[in-house]
N, C-alpha and C positions, 0 to 999 in steps of 0.2 A: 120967335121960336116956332111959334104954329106954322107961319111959311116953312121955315128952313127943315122942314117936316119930325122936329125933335119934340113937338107937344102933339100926339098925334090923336087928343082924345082926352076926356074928364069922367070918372066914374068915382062913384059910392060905394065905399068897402063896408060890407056888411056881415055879422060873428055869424059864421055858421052853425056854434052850438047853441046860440039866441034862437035861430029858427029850427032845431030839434036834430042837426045833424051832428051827433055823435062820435061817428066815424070818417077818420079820414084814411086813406092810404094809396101809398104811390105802385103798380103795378108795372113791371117788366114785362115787356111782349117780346117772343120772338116768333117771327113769321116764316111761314114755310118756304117763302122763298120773297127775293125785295120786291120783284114786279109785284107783287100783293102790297102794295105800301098804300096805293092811291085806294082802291075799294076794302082793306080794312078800315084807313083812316076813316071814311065816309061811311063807315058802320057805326064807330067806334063816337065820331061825333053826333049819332042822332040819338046816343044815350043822355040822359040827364042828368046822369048822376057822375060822367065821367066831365069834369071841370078845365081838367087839363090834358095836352096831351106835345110832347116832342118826340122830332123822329132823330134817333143815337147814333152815335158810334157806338162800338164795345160790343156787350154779351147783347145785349134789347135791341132789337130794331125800333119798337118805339116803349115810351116811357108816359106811363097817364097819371093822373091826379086822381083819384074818385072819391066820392064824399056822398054819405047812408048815413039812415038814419041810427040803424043800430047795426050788429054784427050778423043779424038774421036777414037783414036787409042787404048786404054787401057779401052775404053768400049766396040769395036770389040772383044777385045780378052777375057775380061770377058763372056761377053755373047756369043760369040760362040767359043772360045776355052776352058777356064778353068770351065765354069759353067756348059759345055753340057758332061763334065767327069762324067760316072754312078756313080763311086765311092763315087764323094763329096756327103756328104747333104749339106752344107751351106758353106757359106763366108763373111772374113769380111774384108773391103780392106781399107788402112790407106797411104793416099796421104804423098809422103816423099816434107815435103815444103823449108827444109837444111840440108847439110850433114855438118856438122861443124867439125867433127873431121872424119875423117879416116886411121886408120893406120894399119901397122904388129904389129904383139910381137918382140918383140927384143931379141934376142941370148943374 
């Protein structure tokens, strides 16, 4: 399966409330225009605290993960790291209050 490029990797999932984060929450970006997609992305990934990120269909141009340790923490990083990106115009941020299901796809 590792040939046929369907295993493409092995990793350690580890509790992020174990290691003191808190907070998680998924944010909607939209961007002032799409040609901004390559240099916000490349912003947006030298953040630490942003885990995940897709570029959407729909209202978001793109869609991130971020994960703080508390709620004073994930408002530092709103307002001075992902708000002060020229790229965005706006945001819209959705507090993750359970992760009830998480999983892989299954071979």
């Amino acid at each position: 399966m590792k040939q046929a490029g369907i295993i493409t990797g092995a990793r350690i999932d580890v509790s992020p409330k174990q290691l003191g984060y808190d907070v998680g929450c998924f944010i909607g970006i939209i961007l002032k225009s799409a040609k901004d997609y390559p240099s916000a992305l490349a912003r947006l990934e030298s953040l630490d605290e942003v885990t995940e990120a897709y570029y959407t269909t729909g209202h978001y141009s793109i869609f991130i993960k971020v994960m703080c340790r508390s709620i004073d923490a994930l408002q530092h990083v709103l307002i001075n790291k992902i708000q002060t990106i020229d790229e965005i115009q706006s945001t819209e941020t959705l507090i993750v209050l359970q992760n009830p299901i998480m999983r892989t796809i299954k071979p």
